[in-house]
N, C-alpha and C positions, 0 to 999 in steps of 0.2 A: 504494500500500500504506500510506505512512506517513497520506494521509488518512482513508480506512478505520479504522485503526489510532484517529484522532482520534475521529472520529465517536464509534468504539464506547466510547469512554471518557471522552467527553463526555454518552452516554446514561447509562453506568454512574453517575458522579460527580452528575450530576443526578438521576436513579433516588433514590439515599440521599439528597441534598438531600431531595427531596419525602418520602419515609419518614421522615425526622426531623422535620420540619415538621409532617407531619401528625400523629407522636406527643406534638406540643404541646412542641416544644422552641421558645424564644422569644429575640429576638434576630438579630442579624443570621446566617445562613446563606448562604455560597457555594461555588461549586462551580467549581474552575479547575482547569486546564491546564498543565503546563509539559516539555518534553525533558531530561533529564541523569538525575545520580544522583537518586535520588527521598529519600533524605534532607538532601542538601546542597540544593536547592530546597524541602522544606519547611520550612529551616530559613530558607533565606534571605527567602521570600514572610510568615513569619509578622517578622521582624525589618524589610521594608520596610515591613509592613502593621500594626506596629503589636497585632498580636495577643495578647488577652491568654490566649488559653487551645488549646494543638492538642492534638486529644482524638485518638487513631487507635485502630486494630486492632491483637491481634498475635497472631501464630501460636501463639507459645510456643514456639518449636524453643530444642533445646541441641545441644549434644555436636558429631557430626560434620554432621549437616541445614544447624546454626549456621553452621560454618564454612565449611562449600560454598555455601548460601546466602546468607548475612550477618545482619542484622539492621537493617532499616533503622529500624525504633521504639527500639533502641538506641541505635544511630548519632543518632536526633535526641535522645533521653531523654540525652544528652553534651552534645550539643552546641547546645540551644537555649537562647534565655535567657526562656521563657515559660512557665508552668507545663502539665505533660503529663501525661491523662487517659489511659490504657494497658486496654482492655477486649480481654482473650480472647475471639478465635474462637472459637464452638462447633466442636467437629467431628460 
Protein backbone atom coordinates (compact mmCIF):
# COMPACT_ATOMS: atom_id res chain seq x y z
CA UNK A 1 0.00 0.00 0.00
CA UNK A 2 2.41 2.49 1.22
CA UNK A 3 4.39 1.88 -2.23
CA UNK A 4 1.22 2.45 -4.31
CA UNK A 5 0.78 5.26 -2.15
CA UNK A 6 4.57 6.45 -3.45
CA UNK A 7 4.19 5.95 -6.80
CA UNK A 8 0.87 7.95 -7.17
CA UNK A 9 2.57 10.83 -5.72
CA UNK A 10 5.52 10.62 -7.35
CA UNK A 11 3.30 10.84 -10.70
CA UNK A 12 1.26 13.77 -9.13
CA UNK A 13 4.44 15.98 -7.88
CA UNK A 14 6.02 15.35 -11.28
CA UNK A 15 2.75 15.87 -13.37
CA UNK A 16 3.05 19.91 -11.90
CA UNK A 17 6.93 19.80 -12.24
CA UNK A 18 6.32 19.25 -16.10
CA UNK A 19 3.02 21.85 -16.11
CA UNK A 20 5.35 24.57 -14.60
CA UNK A 21 8.04 23.82 -16.87
CA UNK A 22 6.29 23.89 -19.70
CA UNK A 23 4.46 27.39 -18.63
CA UNK A 24 8.07 28.71 -19.19
CA UNK A 25 8.91 28.81 -15.49
CA UNK A 26 12.96 28.87 -15.59
CA UNK A 27 15.21 27.72 -13.13
CA UNK A 28 15.88 24.85 -11.21
CA UNK A 29 12.51 22.77 -10.74
CA UNK A 30 12.04 19.47 -8.60
CA UNK A 31 9.89 17.23 -7.48
CA UNK A 32 10.47 15.17 -4.08
CA UNK A 33 9.22 12.99 -1.63
CA UNK A 34 9.21 12.75 1.84
CA UNK A 35 6.92 10.77 5.12
CA UNK A 36 5.89 12.94 8.20
CA UNK A 37 4.10 16.12 8.91
CA UNK A 38 4.02 17.80 5.58
CA UNK A 39 4.90 21.16 6.88
CA UNK A 40 7.78 20.29 9.21
CA UNK A 41 9.44 18.43 6.04
CA UNK A 42 8.98 21.25 3.92
CA UNK A 43 10.26 23.36 6.12
CA UNK A 44 13.01 21.22 6.81
CA UNK A 45 14.09 20.14 2.94
CA UNK A 46 13.93 23.97 1.94
CA UNK A 47 16.59 24.87 5.08
CA UNK A 48 18.86 21.60 4.19
CA UNK A 49 18.56 22.64 0.48
CA UNK A 50 19.20 25.99 0.68
CA UNK A 51 16.19 27.20 -0.83
CA UNK A 52 15.53 30.48 -1.79
CA UNK A 53 11.81 30.78 -2.43
CA UNK A 54 8.76 27.74 -1.43
CA UNK A 55 5.90 28.82 -3.49
CA UNK A 56 2.63 26.30 -2.42
CA UNK A 57 -1.19 26.19 -2.73
CA UNK A 58 -3.64 27.00 -0.21
CA UNK A 59 -7.18 26.13 0.34
CA UNK A 60 -8.05 29.09 2.17
CA UNK A 61 -10.12 27.31 4.97
CA UNK A 62 -10.85 29.39 8.26
CA UNK A 63 -13.04 28.85 11.07
CA UNK A 64 -13.88 25.22 12.04
CA UNK A 65 -12.41 23.28 8.30
CA UNK A 66 -9.12 25.30 9.86
CA UNK A 67 -9.09 23.77 12.83
CA UNK A 68 -10.00 20.14 12.08
CA UNK A 69 -7.85 20.24 9.22
CA UNK A 70 -4.88 22.59 10.05
CA UNK A 71 -3.02 24.57 7.87
CA UNK A 72 -0.13 23.32 6.63
CA UNK A 73 0.83 26.78 4.38
CA UNK A 74 0.40 28.22 7.62
CA UNK A 75 2.36 26.00 9.65
CA UNK A 76 5.28 26.76 7.01
CA UNK A 77 4.36 30.71 6.35
CA UNK A 78 5.73 30.56 10.76
CA UNK A 79 8.00 28.66 10.48
CA UNK A 80 10.22 28.93 7.41
CA UNK A 81 13.03 31.01 7.09
CA UNK A 82 12.74 31.54 3.20
CA UNK A 83 10.57 33.76 1.54
CA UNK A 84 6.79 32.08 0.66
CA UNK A 85 4.76 32.54 -2.40
CA UNK A 86 0.93 31.51 -1.13
CA UNK A 87 -1.57 31.16 -4.53
CA UNK A 88 -5.28 30.06 -3.86
CA UNK A 89 -6.86 27.01 -5.18
CA UNK A 90 -9.59 27.79 -7.45
CA UNK A 91 -12.43 25.90 -6.53
Amino acid sequence: MVKDLEATVTKYVCHIRDQLKGQGITGECTAEKALGSAADEIVDYAERHDIDLIAMASHGRSGIKRWVFGSVAEKVLHAAHSPILLVRVQK
